[in-house]
N, C-alpha and C positions, 0 to 999 in steps of 0.2 A: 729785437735786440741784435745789436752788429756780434758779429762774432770775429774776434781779430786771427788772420791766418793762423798765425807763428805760433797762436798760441792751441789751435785746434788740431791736433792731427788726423782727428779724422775724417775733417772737412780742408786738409790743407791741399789736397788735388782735385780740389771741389771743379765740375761740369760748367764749364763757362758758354752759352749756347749762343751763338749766333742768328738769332733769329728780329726780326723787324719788328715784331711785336711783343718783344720783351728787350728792347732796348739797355745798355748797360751790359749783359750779361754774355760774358764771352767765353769759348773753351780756351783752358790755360794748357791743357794738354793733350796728347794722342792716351795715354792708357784713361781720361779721362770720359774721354768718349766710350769706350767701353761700359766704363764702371756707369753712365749715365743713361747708356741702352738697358744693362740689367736693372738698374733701381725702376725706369718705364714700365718695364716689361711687371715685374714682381708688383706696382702698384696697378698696371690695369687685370692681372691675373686676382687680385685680391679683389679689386671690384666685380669682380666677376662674380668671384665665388660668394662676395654677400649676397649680389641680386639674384643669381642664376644659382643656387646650392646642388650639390649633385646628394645621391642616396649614400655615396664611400666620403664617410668625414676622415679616412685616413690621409695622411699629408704624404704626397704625390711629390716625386722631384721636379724639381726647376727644371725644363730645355735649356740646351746651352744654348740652341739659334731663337731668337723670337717667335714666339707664334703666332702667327695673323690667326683671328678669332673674325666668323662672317655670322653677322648675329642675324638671324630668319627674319623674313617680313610678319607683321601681325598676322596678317592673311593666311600664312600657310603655315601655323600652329596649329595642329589640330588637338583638343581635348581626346582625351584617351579614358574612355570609362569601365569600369570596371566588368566583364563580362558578369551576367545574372546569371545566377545557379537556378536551375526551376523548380520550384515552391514544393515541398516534399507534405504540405500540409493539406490534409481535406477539409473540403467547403464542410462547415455544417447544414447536414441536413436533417430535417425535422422528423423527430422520434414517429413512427407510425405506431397507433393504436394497437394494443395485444387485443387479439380473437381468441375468445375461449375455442377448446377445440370442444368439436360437439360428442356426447357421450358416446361408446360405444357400445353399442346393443350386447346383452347377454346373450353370449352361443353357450352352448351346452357341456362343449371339450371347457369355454372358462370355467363356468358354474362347478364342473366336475373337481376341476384343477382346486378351488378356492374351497370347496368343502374337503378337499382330503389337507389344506395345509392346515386348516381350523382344525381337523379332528387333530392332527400332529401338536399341534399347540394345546390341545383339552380345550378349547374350546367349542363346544357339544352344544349348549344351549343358552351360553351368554359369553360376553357382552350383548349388548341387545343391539339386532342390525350386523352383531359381524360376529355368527357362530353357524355352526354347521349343519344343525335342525332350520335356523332359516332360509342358509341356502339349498338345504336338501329341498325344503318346499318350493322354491322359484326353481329350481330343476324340475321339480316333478309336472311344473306347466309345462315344460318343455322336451323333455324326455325320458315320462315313468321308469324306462326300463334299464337308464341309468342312474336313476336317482336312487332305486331299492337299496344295490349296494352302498350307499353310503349309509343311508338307516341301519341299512343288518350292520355298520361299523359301529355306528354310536347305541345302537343295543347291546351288541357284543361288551361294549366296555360297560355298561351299566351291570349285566351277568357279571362280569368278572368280578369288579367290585362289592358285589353282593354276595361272593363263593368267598372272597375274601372276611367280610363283615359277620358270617355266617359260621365261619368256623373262630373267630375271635367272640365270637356268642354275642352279637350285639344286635339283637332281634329286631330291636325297633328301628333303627339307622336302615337297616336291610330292607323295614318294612319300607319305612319313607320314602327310597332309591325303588323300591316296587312301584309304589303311589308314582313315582315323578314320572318311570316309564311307562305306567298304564297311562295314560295323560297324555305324551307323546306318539307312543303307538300301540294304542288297544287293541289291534288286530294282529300285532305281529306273533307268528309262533310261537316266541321266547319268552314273552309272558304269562302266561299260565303257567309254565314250567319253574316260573323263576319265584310265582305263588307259593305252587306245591314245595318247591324247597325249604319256604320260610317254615312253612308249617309241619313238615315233614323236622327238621330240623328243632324245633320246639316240644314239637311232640317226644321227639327223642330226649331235648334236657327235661322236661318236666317226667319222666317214666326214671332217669337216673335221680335226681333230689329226691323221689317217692323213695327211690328204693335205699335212699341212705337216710332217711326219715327226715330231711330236712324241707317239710312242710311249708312251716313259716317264716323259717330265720336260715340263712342270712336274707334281710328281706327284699333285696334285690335282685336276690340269685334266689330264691327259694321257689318250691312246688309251683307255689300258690302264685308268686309275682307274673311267672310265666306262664301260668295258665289263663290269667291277664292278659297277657299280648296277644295271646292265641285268640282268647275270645274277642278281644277287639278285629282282629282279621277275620276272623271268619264263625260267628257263632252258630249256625247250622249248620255246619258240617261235620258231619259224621266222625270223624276225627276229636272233635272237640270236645260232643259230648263223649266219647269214651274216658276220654283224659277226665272229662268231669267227673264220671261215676268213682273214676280212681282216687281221684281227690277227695272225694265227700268219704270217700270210705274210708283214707290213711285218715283223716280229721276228725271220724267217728272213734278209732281204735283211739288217737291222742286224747279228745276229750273225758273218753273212760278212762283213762290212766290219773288226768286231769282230778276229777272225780274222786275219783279213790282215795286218792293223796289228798282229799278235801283242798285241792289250790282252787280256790271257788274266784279268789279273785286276786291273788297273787299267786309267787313271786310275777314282778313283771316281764311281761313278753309269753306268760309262762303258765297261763293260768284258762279256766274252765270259762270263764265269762268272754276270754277275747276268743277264743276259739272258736266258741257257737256264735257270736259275734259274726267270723268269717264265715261259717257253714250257712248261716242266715240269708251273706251276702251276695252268694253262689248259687245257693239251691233253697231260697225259701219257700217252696213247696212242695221239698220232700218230705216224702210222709216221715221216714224215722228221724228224721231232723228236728222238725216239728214236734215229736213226743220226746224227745230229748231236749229240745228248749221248755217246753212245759213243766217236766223236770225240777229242770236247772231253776225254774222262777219259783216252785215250793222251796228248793234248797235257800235260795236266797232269803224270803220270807220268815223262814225259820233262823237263818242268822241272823236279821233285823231283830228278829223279835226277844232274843238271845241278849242284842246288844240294848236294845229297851230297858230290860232289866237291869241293865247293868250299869241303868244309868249313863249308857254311852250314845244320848240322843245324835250326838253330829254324826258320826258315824254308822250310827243305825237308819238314818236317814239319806246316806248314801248308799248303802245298802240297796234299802229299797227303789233309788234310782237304778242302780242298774237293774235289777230283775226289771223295772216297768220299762227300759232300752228293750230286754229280748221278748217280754213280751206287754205290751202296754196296753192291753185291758184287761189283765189279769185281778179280777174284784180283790183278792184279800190283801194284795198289794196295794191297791188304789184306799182299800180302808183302813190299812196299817200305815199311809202315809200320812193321810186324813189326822190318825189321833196323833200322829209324832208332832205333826204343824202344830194342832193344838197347845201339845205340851210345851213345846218350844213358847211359843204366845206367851203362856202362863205365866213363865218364868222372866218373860224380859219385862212383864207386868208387874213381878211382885218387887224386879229388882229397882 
């Protein structure tokens, strides 16, 4: 598109170049030449900056003089790379196999060490494998004359426990805690003594029940229940039978009271027939015992034969069971049974 001067002003002192190879175009003026250095300049600086970009995109003034720009040979560009940082990372290397460590042999300072933290814990004689009677025995392979004291520890608390059970009167618990340390260590001092206190201690409740006449009743705490335990511990000893003859004897005063009051076989808990019963169970071969059960089976007899008459065969017939309990070949009992069966017969015949 032509562009008419007159009508451009800002093409109207337009660069007119005198050069051979753009023919036609000539400079019209001196300030024109100026203006045609700086429009050069500003187009080879722009191509520059397309090909050649620098890192500051900020816009840099124009030079007033031209800049000659000397562009490097290929050749002596050199790439510029980045320096390497050195790898902060380790090689994998492959997991080696765990080795158990090998056990360590029991010395004697451990063994020691490990049965006193057992006794601290109460563990005496169980869990099984980790208590203080097992370790005291893998000690005593190793060295008897440390290992005693720890026995004489877990005896000691077996005693103590037993001083305690013993004055709460719980005879039998005290016995059992005897049983478990005879069993553990039957030779040691402390047991015999821990014996004689059950017994020693029994002997003493059953001499108080005696003297407050509570024979039989209450029947857990009575004479008689604790003469029980006693005998279970230790029935030949000397101790035992004494406490016997005492017992047979408060039980002979009770059953003559018994007696007297005709309680031949009530009230309950309270009567002539459970009493001899007990003395039976104790001493049945003492002689006055014996002529006192004898006794007691005419007494019986004679009130079977009472309730015969009376037409009160059921009950006369229990009767006669018991006398045949204290004494069961007693003949006029065994032929007062005889005709009771009969008559009972008879009757479920006629009905």
């Amino acid at each position: 598109m032509r562009i008419k001067q007159g009508q451009d002003p800002v093409f109207k002192d337009r660069v007119l170049i005198n050069n051979p190879s753009f023919p036609g175009i000539q400079r019209k003026s001196g300030a024109g030449k100026w203006v045609g250095a700086a429009l050069l300049a500003s187009s080879l600086g722009g191509a520059g900056y397309y090909f050649y970009p620098t890192s500051n995109t900020s816009s840099q003034p124009v030079p007033a003089n031209p800049v000659e720009t000397i562009a490097a040979k290929p050749s002596e560009v050199k790439e510029v790379k980045p320096a390497l940082k050195p790898s902060t990372h380790k090689a994998h290397e492959p997991s080696k196999p765990t080795v158990a460590a090998a056990p360590q042999p029991n010395t004697a300072e451990s063994l020691l060490n490990k049965a006193r933290g057992q006794i601290a814990k109460l563990r005496l004689t169980s869990p099984e494998g980790d208590n203080a009677y097992a370790t005291y025995q893998a000690l005593m392979k190793l060295d008897p004359k440390q290992a005693q004291p720890i026995l004489d520890e877990i005896v000691g608390w077996y005693v103590e426990q037993n001083k305690k059970l013993i004055e709460k009167e719980k005879f039998s618990e005290a016995h059992k805690n005897y049983e478990k340390l005879r069993e553990l260590a039957p030779q040691h001092s402390s047991v015999p003594k821990l014996f004689d206190d059950i017994l020693l201690a029994l002997k003493h409740r059953i001499e108080v029940q005696l003297s407050a006449e509570h024979v039989l009743l209450p029947k857990n705490d009575s004479a008689f229940a604790h003469y029980q335990e006693l005998h279970n511990l230790a029935p030949e000893q000397a101790a035992t039978q004494q406490v016997l003859q005492k017992l047979v004897a408060a039980l002979m005063s009770k059953v003559k009271k018994q007696v007297f009051s005709e309680h031949y076989l009530a009230p309950k808990d309270d009567n002539a027939f459970d009493t001899y019963q007990v003395l039976l169970k104790i001493a049945p071969e003492h002689k006055e015992v014996k002529e006192a059960v004898a006794r007691m089976a005419k007494r019986l007899h004679t009130l079977a034969t009472q309730e015969e008459k009376a037409n009160k065969l059921k009950e006369s017939l229990e009767t006669v069971h018991k006398g045949l309990k204290l004494v069961p070949e007693d003949k006029p009992l065994l032929q007062l049974q005889a005709r009771l069966e009969a008559e009972k017969s008879g009757k479920k015949a006629k009905n």
